[in-house]
C-alpha positions as CSV (number, residue, x, y, z in Angstrom):
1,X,136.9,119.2,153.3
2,X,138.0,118.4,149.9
3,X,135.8,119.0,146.7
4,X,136.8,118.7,142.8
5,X,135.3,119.0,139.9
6,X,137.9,116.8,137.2
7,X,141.2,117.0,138.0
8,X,141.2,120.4,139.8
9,X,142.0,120.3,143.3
10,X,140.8,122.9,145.6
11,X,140.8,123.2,149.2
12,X,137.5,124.7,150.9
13,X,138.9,126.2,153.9
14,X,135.8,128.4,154.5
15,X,133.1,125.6,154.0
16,X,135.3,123.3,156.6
17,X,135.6,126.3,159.3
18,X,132.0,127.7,159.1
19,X,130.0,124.3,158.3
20,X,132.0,121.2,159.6
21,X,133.1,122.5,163.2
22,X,130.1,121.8,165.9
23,X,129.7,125.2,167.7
24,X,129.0,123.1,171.2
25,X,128.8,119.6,172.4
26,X,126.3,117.5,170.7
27,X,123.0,116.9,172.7
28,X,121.6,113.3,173.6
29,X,119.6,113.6,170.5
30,X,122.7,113.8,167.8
31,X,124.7,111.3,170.4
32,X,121.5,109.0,169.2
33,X,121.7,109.7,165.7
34,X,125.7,108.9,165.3
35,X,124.5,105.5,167.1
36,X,121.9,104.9,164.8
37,X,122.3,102.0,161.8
38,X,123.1,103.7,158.4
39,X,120.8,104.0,156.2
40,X,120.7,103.3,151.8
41,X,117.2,104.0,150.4
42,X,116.9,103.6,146.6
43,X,114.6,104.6,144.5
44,X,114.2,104.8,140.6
45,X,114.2,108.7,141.0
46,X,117.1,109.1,143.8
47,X,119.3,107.6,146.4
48,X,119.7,108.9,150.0
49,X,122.0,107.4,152.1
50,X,122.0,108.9,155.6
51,X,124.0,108.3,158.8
52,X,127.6,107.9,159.8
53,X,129.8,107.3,157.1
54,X,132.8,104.9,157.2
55,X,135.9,106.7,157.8
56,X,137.9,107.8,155.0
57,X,134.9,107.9,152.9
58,X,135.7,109.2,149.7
59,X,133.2,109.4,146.9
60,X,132.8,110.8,143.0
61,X,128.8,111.5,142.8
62,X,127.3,109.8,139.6
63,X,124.4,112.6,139.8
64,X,123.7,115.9,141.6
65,X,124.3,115.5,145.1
66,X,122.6,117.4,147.8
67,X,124.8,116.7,151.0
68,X,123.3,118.2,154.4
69,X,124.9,117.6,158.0
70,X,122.7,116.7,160.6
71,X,124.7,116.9,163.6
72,X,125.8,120.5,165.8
73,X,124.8,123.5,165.8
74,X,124.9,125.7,162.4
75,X,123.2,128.8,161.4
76,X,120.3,128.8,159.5
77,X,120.8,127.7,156.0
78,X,124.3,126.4,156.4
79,X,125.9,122.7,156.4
80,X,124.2,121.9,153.1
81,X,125.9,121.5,149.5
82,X,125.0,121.3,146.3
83,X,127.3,119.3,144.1
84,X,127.2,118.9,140.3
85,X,127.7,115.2,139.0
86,X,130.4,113.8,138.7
87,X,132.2,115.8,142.0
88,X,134.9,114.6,144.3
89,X,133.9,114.6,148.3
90,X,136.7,113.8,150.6
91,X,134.6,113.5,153.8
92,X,136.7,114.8,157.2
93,X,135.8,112.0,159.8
94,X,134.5,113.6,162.2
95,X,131.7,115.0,160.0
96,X,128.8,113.4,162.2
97,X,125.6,111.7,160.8
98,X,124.9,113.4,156.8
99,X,121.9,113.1,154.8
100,X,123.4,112.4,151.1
101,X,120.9,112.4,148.1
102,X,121.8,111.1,144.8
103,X,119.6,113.3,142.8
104,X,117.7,112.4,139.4
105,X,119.7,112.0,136.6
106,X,117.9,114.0,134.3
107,X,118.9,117.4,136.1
108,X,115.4,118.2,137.1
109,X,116.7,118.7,140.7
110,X,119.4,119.8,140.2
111,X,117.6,122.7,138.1
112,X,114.9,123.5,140.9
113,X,117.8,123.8,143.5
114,X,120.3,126.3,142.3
115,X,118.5,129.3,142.6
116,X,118.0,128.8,145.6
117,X,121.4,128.6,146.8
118,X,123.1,132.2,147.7
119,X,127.0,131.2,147.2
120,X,128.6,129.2,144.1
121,X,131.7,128.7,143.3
122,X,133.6,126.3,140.7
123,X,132.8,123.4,143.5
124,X,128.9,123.4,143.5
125,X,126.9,125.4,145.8
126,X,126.4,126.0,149.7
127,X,124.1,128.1,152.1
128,X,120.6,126.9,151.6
129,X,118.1,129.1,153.4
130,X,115.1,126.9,153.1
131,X,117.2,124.0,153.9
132,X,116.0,123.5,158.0
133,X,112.6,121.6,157.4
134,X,114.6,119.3,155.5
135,X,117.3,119.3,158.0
136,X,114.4,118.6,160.7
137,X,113.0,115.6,158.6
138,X,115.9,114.1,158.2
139,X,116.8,114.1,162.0
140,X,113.7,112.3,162.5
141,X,114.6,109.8,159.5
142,X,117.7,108.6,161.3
143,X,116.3,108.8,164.8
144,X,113.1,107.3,163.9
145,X,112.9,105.4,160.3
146,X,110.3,106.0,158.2
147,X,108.8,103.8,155.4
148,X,111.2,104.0,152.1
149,X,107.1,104.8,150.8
150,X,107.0,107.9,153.2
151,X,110.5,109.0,153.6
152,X,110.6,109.5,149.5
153,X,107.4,111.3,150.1
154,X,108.6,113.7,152.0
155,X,112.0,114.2,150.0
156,X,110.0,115.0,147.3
157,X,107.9,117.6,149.3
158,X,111.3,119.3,150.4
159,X,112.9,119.4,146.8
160,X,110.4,120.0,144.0
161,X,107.8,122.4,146.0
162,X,104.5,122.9,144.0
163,X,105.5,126.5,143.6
164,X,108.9,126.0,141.8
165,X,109.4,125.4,138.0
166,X,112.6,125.2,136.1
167,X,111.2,126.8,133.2
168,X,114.7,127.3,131.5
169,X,115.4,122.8,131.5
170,X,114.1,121.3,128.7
171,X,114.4,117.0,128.5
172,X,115.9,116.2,125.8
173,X,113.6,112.9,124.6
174,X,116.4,110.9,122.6
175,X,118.1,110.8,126.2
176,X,114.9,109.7,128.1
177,X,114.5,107.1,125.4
178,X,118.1,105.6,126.0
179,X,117.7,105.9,130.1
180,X,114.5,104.3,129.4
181,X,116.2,101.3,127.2
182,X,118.8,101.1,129.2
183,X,116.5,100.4,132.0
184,X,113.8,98.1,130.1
185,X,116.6,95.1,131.0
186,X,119.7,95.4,132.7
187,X,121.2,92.3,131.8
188,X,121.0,93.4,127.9
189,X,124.3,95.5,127.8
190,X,123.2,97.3,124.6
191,X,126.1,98.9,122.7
192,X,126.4,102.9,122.3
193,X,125.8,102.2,118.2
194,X,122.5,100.5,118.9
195,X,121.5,103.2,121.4
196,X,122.4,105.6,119.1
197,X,120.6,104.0,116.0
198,X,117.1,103.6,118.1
199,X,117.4,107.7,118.2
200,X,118.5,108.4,114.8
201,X,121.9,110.4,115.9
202,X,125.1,109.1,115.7
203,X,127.8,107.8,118.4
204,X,129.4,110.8,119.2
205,X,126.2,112.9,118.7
206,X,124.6,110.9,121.6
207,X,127.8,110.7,123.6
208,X,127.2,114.6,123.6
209,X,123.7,114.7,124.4
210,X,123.5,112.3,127.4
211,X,126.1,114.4,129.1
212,X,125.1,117.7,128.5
213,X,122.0,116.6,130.1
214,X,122.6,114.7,132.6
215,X,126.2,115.6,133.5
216,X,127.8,112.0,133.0
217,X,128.8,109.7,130.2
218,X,126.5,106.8,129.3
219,X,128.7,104.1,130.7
220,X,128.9,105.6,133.8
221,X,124.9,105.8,134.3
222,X,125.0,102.6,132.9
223,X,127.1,101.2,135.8
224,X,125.0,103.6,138.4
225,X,121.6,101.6,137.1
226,X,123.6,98.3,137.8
227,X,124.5,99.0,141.4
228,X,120.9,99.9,142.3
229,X,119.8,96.8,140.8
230,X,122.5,94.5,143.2
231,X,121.0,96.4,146.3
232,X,117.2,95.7,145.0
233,X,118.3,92.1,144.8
234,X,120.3,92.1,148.0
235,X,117.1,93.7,149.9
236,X,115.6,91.0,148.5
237,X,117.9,88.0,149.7
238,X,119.9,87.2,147.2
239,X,124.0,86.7,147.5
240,X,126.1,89.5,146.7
241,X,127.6,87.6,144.2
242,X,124.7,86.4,142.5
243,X,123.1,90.2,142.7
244,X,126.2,91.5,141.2
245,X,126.5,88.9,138.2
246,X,122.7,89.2,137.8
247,X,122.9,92.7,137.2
248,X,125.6,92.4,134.5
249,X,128.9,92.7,136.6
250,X,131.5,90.2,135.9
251,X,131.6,89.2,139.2
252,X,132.0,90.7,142.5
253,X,135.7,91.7,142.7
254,X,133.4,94.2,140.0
255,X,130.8,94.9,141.4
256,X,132.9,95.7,144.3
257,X,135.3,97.9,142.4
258,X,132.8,100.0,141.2
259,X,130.9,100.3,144.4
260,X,133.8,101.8,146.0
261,X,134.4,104.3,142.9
262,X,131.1,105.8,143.6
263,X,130.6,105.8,147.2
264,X,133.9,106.2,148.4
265,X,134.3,102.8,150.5
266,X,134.0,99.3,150.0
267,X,130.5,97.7,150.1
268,X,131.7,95.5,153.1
269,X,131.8,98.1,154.9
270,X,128.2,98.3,155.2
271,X,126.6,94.9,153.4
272,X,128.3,92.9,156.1
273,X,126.3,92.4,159.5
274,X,128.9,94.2,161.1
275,X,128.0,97.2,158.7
276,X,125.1,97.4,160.0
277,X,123.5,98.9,156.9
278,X,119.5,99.0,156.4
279,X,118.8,98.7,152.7
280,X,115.4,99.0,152.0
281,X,114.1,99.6,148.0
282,X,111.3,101.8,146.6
283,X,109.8,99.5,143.5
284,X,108.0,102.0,141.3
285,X,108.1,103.2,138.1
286,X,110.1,105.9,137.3
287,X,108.6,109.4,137.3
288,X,110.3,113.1,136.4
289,X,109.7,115.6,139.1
290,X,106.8,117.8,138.1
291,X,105.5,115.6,135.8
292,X,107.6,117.6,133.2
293,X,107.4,116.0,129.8
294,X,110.6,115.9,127.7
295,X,110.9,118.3,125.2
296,X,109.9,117.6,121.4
297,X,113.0,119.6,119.5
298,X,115.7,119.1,122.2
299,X,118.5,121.2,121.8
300,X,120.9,119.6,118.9
């Protein structure tokens, strides 16, 4: 397995050895999963896509990714990673059914999870000890699918536990308040100079302060927001091409384009009846794990 953070190439021999190798032959149960239809649940909190990915998958994460293999035998704790956004994945094919989250963009997650990881390394974080109820839940998502409703539910049992806190994050409000315009109507493609007026900072100022919270440059949340609102649409039977131009692509050579930066493969590959993909949406609101309120004098 391949990860990078930037440019930097570095080759994870230990984390393909321990993690990726089955120790035995796969029981009837993980045959099952690898023939179960893919799944790509969205929400307005996170993404999880979980089954078989296409070969050669390939993907740069737009937001903290939690990847967690489903398939073999591991020890306890193992087969799990923690990437920060923004990371390269070069999946091996033989990887087996994953569980891939897209975590929230405003680092909340991606806050509560870290300490709980035991090894880090300028790649992200592995070895999750309190990973296997997870692990378990997700089995049973692939094997026998849940609600969207339920199957969000229980993520959000799993990753924001009522007894963790990250009392060292602090939202910065002018950033909620641009994710939250940027949201309010996706065709509107409002310009970094009117963002940046509505929060009283300049260009560059906000430029700053968007990715040092959430890890990723406006334009590339921007485009993130975009390609959950052409799966909404397509859940909801419209065209691809009509989805994508509706949600502000040019058309779908982009929509396409882009789809394949994030994920790794192109979207025909699953929004094609051969695919085989099961899209189903979560409508809600969106709400910050622990109801945390942003804070009032974010850092400048």
């Amino acid at each position: 397995m391949l990860f990078t953070n930037g440019s930097r190439i570095r080759r994870q021999t230990r984390l393909s050895a321990l993690y990726w190798a089955p120790a035995r032959k796969p029981s009837n149960k993980e045959n099952n999963e690898m023939d179960a239809s893919p799944r790509l649940l969205l929400s307005d909190l996170r993404t999880v896509f979980i089954g078989v990915p296409p070969a050669g998958t390939r993907l740069q994460a737009p937001a903290a990714t939690l990847i967690l293999a489903l398939e073999g035998s591991v020890a306890q704790g193992q087969g799990c990673w923690l990437l920060p956004p923004q990371s390269l994945l070069a999946q091996p094919p033989a990887a087996g059914p994953l569980l891939v989250c897209f975590l929230d963009v405003m680092g909340v997650d991606l806050a509560l999870l870290k300490p709980q990881f035991v090894h880090q390394d300028s790649t992200g974080w592995s070895h999750w000890p309190a990973v296997e109820p997870l692990r378990a839940s997700a089995r049973h998502w692939l094997e026998a699918p849940v609600p969207a409703s339920r199957l969000f539910t229980e993520l959000d049992v799993h990753l924001t536990p009522a007894s963790a806190a990250p009392h060292d994050l602090r939202l910065d409000d002018r950033v909620v308040h641009v994710v939250e315009r940027i949201k309010e109507d996706i065709s509107l493609n409002l310009s970094l100079a009117h963002l940046a007026q509505s929060v009283g900072l300049s260009e560059a100022h906000l430029a700053h302060c968007f990715r040092e919270q959430t890890g990723v440059a406006i334009r590339r949340y921007r485009l993130w927001h975009r390609l959950y609102h052409t799966a909404v649409a397509i859940q909801q039977g419209q065209t691809l091409t009509h989805a994508a131009q509706d949600a502000g692509f040019n058309d779908s050579a982009h929509f396409s384009h882009t789809f394949q930066r994030f994920f790794g493969f192109p979207p025909s590959s699953l929004f094609t009846p051969q695919g085989g993909l099961q899209i189903e949406v979560l409508q809600s609101p969106y709400t910050r794990p622990l109801s945390m309120q942003p804070g009032k004098n974010a850092p400048q």
